[in-house]
C-alpha positions as CSV (number, residue, x, y, z in Angstrom):
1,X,-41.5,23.0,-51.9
2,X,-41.1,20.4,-54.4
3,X,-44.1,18.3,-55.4
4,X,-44.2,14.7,-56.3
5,X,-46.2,13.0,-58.5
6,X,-47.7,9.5,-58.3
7,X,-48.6,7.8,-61.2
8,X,-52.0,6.9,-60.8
9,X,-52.8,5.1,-64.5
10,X,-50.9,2.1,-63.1
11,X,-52.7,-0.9,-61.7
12,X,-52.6,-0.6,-57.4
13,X,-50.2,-2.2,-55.8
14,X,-52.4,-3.3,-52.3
15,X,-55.5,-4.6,-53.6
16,X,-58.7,-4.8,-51.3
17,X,-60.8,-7.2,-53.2
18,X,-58.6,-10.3,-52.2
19,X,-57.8,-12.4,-48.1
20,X,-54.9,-10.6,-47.0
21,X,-52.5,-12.3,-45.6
22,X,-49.3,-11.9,-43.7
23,X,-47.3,-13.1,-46.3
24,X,-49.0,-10.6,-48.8
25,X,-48.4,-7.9,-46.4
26,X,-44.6,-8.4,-46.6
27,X,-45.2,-8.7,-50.6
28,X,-47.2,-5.7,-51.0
29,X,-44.7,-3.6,-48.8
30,X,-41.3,-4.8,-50.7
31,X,-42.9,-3.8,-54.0
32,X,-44.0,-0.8,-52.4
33,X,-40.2,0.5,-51.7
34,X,-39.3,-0.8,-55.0
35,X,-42.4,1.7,-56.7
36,X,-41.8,4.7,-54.1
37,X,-38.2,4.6,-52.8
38,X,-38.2,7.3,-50.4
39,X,-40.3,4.9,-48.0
40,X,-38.0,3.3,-45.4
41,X,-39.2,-0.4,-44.3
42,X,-38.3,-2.0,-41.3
43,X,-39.4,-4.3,-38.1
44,X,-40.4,-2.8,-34.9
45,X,-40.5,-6.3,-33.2
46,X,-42.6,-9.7,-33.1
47,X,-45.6,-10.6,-32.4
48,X,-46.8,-12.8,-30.3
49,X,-47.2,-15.9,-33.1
50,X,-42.9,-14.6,-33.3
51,X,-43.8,-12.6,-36.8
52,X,-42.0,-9.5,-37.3
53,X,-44.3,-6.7,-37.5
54,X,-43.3,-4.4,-39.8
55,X,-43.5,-0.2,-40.3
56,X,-43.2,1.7,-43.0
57,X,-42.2,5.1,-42.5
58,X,-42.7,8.0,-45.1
59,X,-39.5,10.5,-45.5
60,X,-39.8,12.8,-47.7
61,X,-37.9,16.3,-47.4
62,X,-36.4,19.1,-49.0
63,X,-32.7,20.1,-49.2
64,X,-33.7,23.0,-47.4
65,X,-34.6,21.4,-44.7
66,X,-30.9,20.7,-44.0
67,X,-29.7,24.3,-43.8
C-alpha cells in the first residue's frame, strides 16, 4: 500500500482564525484541488438562498485495486 505524504511545513490552506464565508469556501476548496489533486470537487445541488453546495470527495487508490 502506497503512502502519501503531506507537506506539513507549508502555511494551511483553510484557516480558522478568520469569518468564513461562502465565497472563501469555494476559494479554499479550488486551491485545495490545485495542492492535493486526487480530490475530486463538485455540486451536489443548491441551496435554498440558489448556492451550489459543494462536496469534496477523497479518491485515493492503488493500481491493485483494479485487478
Amino acid at each position: 500500500m502506497e503512502t502519501l505524504q503531506f507537506n506539513r511545513n507549508r502555511q494551511d490552506i483553510v484557516r480558522t482564525d478568520v469569518v468564513y464565508t461562502y465565497e472563501r469556501l469555494k476559494s479554499d476548496i479550488n486551491e485545495l484541488k490545485m495542492v492535493y489533486p486526487f480530490l475530486e470537487i463538485g455540486n451536489i445541488g443548491r441551496s435554498v438562498l440558489g448556492r451550489t453546495i459543494p462536496y469534496v470527495r477523497i479518491r485515493i487508490w492503488s493500481k491493485r485495486s483494479f485487478l
